[in-house]
C-alpha positions in Angstrom: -167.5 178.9 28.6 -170.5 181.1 30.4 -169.5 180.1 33.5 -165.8 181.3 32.7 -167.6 184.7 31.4 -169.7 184.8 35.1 -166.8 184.1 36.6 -164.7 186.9 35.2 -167.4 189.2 36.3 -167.5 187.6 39.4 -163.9 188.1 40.0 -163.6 191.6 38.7 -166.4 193.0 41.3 -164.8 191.6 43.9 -162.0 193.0 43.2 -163.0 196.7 42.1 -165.7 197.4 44.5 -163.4 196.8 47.7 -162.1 200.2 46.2 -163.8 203.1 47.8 -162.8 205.0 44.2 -164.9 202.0 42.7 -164.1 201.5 38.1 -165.4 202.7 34.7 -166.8 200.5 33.3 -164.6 200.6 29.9 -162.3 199.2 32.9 -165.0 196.1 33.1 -165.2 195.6 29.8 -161.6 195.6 29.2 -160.5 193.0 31.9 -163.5 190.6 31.4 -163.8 191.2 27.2 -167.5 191.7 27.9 -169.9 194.5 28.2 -170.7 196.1 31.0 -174.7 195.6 29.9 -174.2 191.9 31.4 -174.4 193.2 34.6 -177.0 195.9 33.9 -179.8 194.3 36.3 -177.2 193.4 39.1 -175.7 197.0 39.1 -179.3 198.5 38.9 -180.8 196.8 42.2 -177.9 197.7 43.8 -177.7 201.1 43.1 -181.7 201.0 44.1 -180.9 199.5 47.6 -178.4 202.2 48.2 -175.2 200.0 48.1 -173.7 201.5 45.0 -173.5 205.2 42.9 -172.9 205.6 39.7 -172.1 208.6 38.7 -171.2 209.8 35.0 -168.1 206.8 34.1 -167.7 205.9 37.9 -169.4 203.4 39.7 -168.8 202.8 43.2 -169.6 200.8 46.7 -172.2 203.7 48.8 -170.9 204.4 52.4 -174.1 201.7 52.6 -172.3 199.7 50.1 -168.9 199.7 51.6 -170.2 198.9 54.8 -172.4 196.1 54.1 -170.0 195.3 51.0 -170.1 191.0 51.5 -174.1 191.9 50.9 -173.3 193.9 47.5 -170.4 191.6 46.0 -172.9 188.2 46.2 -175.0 190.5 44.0 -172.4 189.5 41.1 -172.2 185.8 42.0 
């Protein structure tokens, strides 16, 4: 069952943050039925390396991000 939960995750980054417009996270929380908070450390170092923004309900793949985006979706693995 967790690993169906990290999967979800898993599978919902990939898929969101190949869009430039990136997701809200009520959007995360509605596809996987988990919180957001789950990913709280992953989304953190990310946004501290420069490979993400989050910005009021947005979060998004940086220029950074989008170019080095293989880099910032194994974050989620």
């Amino acid at each position: 069952v967790i690993e169906q939960v990290e999967n979800l995750s898993f599978e919902f980054m990939l898929n969101t943050l190949r869009l430039k417009q990136g997701f809200e996270p009520d959007l995360f929380e509605h596809h996987t039925g988990q919180s957001i908070s789950i990913i709280k450390n992953q989304l953190s170092q990310a946004e501290d390396l420069g490979l993400i923004v989050i910005s009021g309900k947005q979060i998004r793949p940086s220029e950074k991000g989008y170019n080095f985006l293989n880099d910032l979706i194994e974050r989620f693995l």
